[in-house]
N, C-alpha and C positions, 0 to 999 in steps of 0.2 A: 940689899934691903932685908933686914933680918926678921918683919914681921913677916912678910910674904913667904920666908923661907920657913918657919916655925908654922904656920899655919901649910903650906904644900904637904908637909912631914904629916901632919895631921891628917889632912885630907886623906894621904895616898894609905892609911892608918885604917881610914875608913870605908873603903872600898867594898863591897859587898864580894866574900869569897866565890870564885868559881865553883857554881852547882850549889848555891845558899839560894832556897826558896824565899820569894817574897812572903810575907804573911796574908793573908786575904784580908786581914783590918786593912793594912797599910794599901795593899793594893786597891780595895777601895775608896779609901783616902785621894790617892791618884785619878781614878775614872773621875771622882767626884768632883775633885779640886781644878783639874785640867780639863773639864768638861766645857762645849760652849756652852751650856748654859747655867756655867756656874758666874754671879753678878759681878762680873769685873767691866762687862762693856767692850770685850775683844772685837765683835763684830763690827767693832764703830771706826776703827782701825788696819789702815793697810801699810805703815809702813813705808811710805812715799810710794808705796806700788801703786797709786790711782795717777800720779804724775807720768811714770815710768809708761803707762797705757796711753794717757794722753798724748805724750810726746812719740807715740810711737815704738818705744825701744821694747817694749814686752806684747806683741799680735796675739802670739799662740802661744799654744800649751808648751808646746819645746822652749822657745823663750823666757816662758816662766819657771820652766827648770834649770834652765842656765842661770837665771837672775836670782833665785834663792837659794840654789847651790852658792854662788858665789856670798849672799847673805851670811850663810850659814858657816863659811870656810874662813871668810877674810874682813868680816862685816860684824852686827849686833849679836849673830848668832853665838860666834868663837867667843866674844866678848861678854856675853852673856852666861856663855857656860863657866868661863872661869871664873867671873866673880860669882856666880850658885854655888860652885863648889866650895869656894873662899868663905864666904857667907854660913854656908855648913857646915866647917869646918869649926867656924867659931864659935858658931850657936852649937853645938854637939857638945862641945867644949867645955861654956856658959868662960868662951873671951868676950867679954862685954866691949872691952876694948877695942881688940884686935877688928868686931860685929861691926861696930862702929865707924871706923874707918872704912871696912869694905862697904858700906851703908852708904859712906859722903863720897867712896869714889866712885861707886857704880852710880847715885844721881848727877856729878857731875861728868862722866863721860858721855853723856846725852849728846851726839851733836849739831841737834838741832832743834827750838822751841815744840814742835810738834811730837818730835820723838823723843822730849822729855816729858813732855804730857802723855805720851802714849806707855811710857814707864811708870812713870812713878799715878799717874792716877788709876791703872790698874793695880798700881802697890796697895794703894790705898785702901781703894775699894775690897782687894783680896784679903788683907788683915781685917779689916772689918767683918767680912762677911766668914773668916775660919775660926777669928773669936769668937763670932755668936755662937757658929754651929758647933765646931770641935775644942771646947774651951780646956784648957789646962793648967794648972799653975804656971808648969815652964814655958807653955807659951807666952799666957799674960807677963810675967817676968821679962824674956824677950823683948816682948814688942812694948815693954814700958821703957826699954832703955833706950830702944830707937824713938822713941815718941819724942827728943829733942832735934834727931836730925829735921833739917827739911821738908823731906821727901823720901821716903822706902821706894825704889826701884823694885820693878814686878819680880826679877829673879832672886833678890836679897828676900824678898816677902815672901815667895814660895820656898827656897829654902829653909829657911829660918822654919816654918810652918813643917815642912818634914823632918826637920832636926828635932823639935818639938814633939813629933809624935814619932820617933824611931821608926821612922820609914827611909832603908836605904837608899844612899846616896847615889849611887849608879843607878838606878831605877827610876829615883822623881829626875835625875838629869836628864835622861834619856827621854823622862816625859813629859817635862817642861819643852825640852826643844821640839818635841813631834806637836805638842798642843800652838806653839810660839809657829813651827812652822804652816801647819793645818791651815790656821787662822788666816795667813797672809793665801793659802791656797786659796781658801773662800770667796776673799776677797777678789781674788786671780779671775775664778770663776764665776763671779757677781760684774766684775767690770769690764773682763777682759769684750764679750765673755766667753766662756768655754762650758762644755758640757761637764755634767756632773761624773761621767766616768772619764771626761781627761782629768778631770782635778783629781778621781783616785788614781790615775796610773801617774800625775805628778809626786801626789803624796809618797807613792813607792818608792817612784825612783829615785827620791830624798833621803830615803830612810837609810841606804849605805852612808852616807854621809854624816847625817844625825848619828848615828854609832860610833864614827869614825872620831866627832868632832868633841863628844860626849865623853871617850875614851881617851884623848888627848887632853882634854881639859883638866882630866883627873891629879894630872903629872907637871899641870903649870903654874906658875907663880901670877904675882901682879905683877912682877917686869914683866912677864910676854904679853900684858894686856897692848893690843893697838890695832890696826884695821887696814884696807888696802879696798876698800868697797866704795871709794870715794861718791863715783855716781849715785850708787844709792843713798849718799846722803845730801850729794847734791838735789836728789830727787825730794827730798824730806823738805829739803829749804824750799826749793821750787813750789810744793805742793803747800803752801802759807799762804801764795798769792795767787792759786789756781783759781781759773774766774766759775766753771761748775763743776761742785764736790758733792761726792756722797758720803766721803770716808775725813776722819777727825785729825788724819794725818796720813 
C-alpha cells in the first residue's frame, strides 16, 4: 500500500524531538481543545460502556480498567491513534489527497451505527467550533477539502486542527487519547457508579498505556489498522436497543 507507506515516512518525519518543548500557544490549544467542556458533546457518549454496565461485564473500577485498557490496546483507541497520526501527516503535508482518503477510511471503520455517530458528530461539531474560535487560512483550506467527505471522524478533525496550528504530533496524540479516554472514565463513573477518586486512580493507571499506544502509533501504517475488542463493539450494537439509556452510545 504505497500511500500508507509515504505518508508513515512523513509521520515518523514528524515526531517531536526528544527534549523539544511544547510551545505554551500550542499547549493551550490542547487544554482547550480536549477540554470537556469544549462543544463537541463528549459527555453524551460512553462508547457501548453503559451496555457493558448493564450486562454486568464492567461492576467496578478494576473492570473498568481492564475494559479500556483493552479499548485502548486492541480496540477504537489503537485505531484511532493511527488514523490521527495519518491524518497529520497529511494535513502537515497539505496531501489533500492522501487527508482524504484517511478522512473516508477513518468514517467508514465505525463499527457500529452509534459509534459512527459518536465519531463523526463530535467531528463535526469540533471543526465547527475550532473554525470560529482558532480560525486560519490553512485550517479553513483544510477543512474545505474535507467538506466533500461525508463525515470528519473526531481523530481526522483534531488532527487536522493541530496540523493547522503546528501543534506537535506526539503531544495532541497523547492528548487526544487521555481526553478520548477520560471521557469514557466519566462515564464509568456516572453509570457504573464509582467514586470520583476511583475514576482518578483509573485515569492513571491508563496512562502507561496511552503512551505506550500513542508511541506505537507513531510507526504504523494503514495495513496495521484492525481490532481484536470484539465485545466492545458488540457492546456498541447492543447499546441501539438498550431499553434505559442515559448515554447516545
Amino acid at each position: 500500500m504505497t500511500t500508507a507507506t509515504t505518508i508513515t515516512t512523513t509521520t515518523i518525519m514528524l515526531e517531536t524531538p526528544p527534549g523539544q518543548r511544547i510551545s505554551p500557544a500550542a499547549l493551550q490549544r490542547l487544554f482547550a481543545w480536549l477540554s470537556p467542556s469544549f462543544p463537541v458533546g463528549a459527555f453524551s457518549y460512553s462508547h457501548g460502556l453503559e451496555w457493558a454496565i448493564e450486562d454486568g461485564s464492567v461492576a467496578t473500577a478494576a473492570d473498568l480498567v481492564a475494559w479500556l485498557g483493552d479499548v485502548l490496546r486492541h480496540g477504537a483507541g489503537r485505531n484511532d491513534a493511527i488514523l490521527f497520526a495519518h491524518a497529520y501527516a497529511a494535513a502537515a503535508s497539505d496531501d489533500i489527497a492522501a487527508l482524504r482518503n484517511v478522512a473516508e477510511l477513518a468514517a467508514a471503520f465505525q463499527p457500529s451505527k452509534e459509534r459512527r455517530l459518536e465519531s463523526t458528530a463530535q467531528g463535526a461539531a469540533f471543526m465547527t467550533a475550532v473554525n470560529a474560535a482558532w480560525p486560519t487560512p490553512r485550517l479553513a483550506t483544510l477543512t474545505e477539502a474535507l467538506a466533500g467527505e461525508m463525515a470528519v471522524a473526531y481523530p481526522v478533525a483534531v488532527a487536522v486542527a493541530a496540523a493547522a496550528h503546528d501543534v506537535p504530533l506526539g503531544p495532541a496524540l497523547v492528548a487526544y487519547l487521555d481526553a478520548f479516554s477520560a471521557n469514557i472514565v466519566s462515564a464509568g463513573v456516572r453509570a457504573i457508579p464509582i467514586g470520583q477518586t476511583d475514576g482518578q486512580r483509573t485515569t492513571a493507571a491508563l496512562a502507561p498505556i496511552i503512551e505506550e499506544i500513542a508511541a506505537s502509533s507513531l510507526h504504523a501504517s494503514l495495513d496495521d489498522l484492525g481490532g481484536a475488542a470484539i465485545r466492545a463493539d458488540i457492546a456498541s450494537m447492543k447499546h441501539e436497543t438498550q431499553y434505559t439509556r442515559l448515554f447516545r452510545s
